[in-house]
Structure formats: structure tokens, C-alpha cells
C-alpha positions as CSV (number, residue, x, y, z in Angstrom):
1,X,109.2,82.1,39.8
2,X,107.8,82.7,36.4
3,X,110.5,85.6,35.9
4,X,113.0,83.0,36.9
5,X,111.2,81.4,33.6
6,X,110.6,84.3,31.4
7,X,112.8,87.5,32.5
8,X,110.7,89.8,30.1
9,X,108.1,89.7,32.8
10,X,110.1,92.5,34.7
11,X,111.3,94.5,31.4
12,X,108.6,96.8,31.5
13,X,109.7,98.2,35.5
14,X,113.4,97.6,33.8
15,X,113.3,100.0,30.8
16,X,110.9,102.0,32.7
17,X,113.7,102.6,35.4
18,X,116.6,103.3,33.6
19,X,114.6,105.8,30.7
20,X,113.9,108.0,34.0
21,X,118.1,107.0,34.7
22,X,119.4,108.4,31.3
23,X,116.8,110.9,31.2
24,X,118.4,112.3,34.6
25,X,122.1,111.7,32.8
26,X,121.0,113.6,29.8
27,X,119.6,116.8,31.7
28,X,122.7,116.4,34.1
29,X,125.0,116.2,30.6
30,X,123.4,119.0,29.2
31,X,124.5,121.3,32.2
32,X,128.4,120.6,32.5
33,X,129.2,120.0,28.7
34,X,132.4,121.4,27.9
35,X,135.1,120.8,25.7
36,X,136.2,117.4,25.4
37,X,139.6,116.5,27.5
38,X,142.4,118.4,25.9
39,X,145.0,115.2,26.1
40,X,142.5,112.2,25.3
41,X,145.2,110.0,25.2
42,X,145.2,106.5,23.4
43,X,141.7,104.4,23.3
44,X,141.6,102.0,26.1
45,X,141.6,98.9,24.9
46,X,142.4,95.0,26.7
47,X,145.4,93.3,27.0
48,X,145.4,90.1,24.5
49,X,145.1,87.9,27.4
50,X,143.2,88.2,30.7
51,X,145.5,88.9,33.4
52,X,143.3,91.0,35.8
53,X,143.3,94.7,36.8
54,X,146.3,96.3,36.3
55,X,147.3,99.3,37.9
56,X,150.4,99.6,35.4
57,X,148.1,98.6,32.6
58,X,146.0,101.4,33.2
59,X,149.0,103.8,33.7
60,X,150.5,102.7,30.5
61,X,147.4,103.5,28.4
62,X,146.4,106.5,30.1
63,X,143.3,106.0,31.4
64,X,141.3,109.4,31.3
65,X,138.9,111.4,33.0
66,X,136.2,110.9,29.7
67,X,137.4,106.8,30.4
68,X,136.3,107.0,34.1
69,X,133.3,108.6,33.7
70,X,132.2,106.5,31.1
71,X,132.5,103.3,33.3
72,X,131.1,105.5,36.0
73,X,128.2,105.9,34.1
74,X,128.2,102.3,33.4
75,X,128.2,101.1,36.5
76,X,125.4,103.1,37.4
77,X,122.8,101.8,34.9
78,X,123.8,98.5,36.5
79,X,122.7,99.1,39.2
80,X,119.9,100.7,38.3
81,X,119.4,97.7,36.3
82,X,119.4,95.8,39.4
83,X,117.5,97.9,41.7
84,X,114.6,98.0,39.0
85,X,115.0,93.8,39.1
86,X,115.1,93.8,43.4
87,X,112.2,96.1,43.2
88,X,110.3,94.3,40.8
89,X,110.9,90.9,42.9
90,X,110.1,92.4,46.0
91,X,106.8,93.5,45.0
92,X,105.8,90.2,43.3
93,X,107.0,88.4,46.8
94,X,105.0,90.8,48.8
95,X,102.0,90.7,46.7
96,X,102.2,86.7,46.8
97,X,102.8,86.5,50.8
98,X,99.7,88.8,50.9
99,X,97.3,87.0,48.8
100,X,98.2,83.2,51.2
């Protein structure tokens, strides 16, 4: 409950979690770097309004392999974001059931 209050509670197990993440990521980085894409493309950027994922969107503005990794690597520290937090909750729930 009190992280419910106060989310900073679980920051220390969060930053804790994804420093060891990008520290993995950077060692992994280190290994394959390469030359950049040779045909970049255009800089993916949103349509003025919302209107969804579009596959021709994507097509149009030449989504690349540097764009896909990047949100790739995005959605990974999410959800290492989120199993530090599940983790973190667990614990505290565990260590609460056991002390009743």
C-alpha cells in the first residue's frame, strides 16, 4: 500500500534492475558495433494527428533496422521496468502474509 502512496519506495530495486539491464545492453553493444545503416532513411517522426499504427505510415517513412532496434530496446527496459515493480510487490506481499 504505501508504494501505491509513495512509488519511490520501489526506485531503489527499479534503478537497481535496469543499471544491471543497460549494463548487459552496453557490453552486448560493444560486441556487434558496426557501421551505422548505409540508407538511414528519413527520421521517423508522427503523423500530425493520431490515427493509429499504420502499416503504410511506416512504409512511407522508411522505418529502419536502427528504428526497430531502438524501440526494441525500449520495450525492453519496460519491461524490465515492470518486472523490477512485480518483483518488488511480490516480496513486500510475501513478507506481509508471513509476518500475520
Amino acid at each position: 500500500m504505501q508504494a501505491q502512496v509513495n512509488p519511490a519506495l520501489m526506485a531503489p530495486a527499479v534503478d537497481s534492475a535496469v543499471q544491471a539491464w543497460e549494463a548487459r545492453n552496453a557490453a552486448e553493444d560493444a560486441k556487434t558495433a558496426g557501421p551505422d545503416n548505409p540508407n538511414p532513411g528519413r527520421a521517423l517522426t508522427l503523423p500530425s494527428r493520431a490515427s493509429g499504427t499504420s502499416i503504410g505510415f511506416i512504409i512511407e517513412n522508411r522505418l529502419t533496422d536502427t528504428d526497430i532496434k531502438a524501440m526494441h530496446r525500449i520495450a525492453e527496459r519496460e519491461s524490465v521496468v515492470a518486472q523490477a515493480r512485480a518483483s518488488w510487490i511480490e516480496g513486500k506481499t510475501l513478507s506481509s502474509l508471513l509476518i500475520f
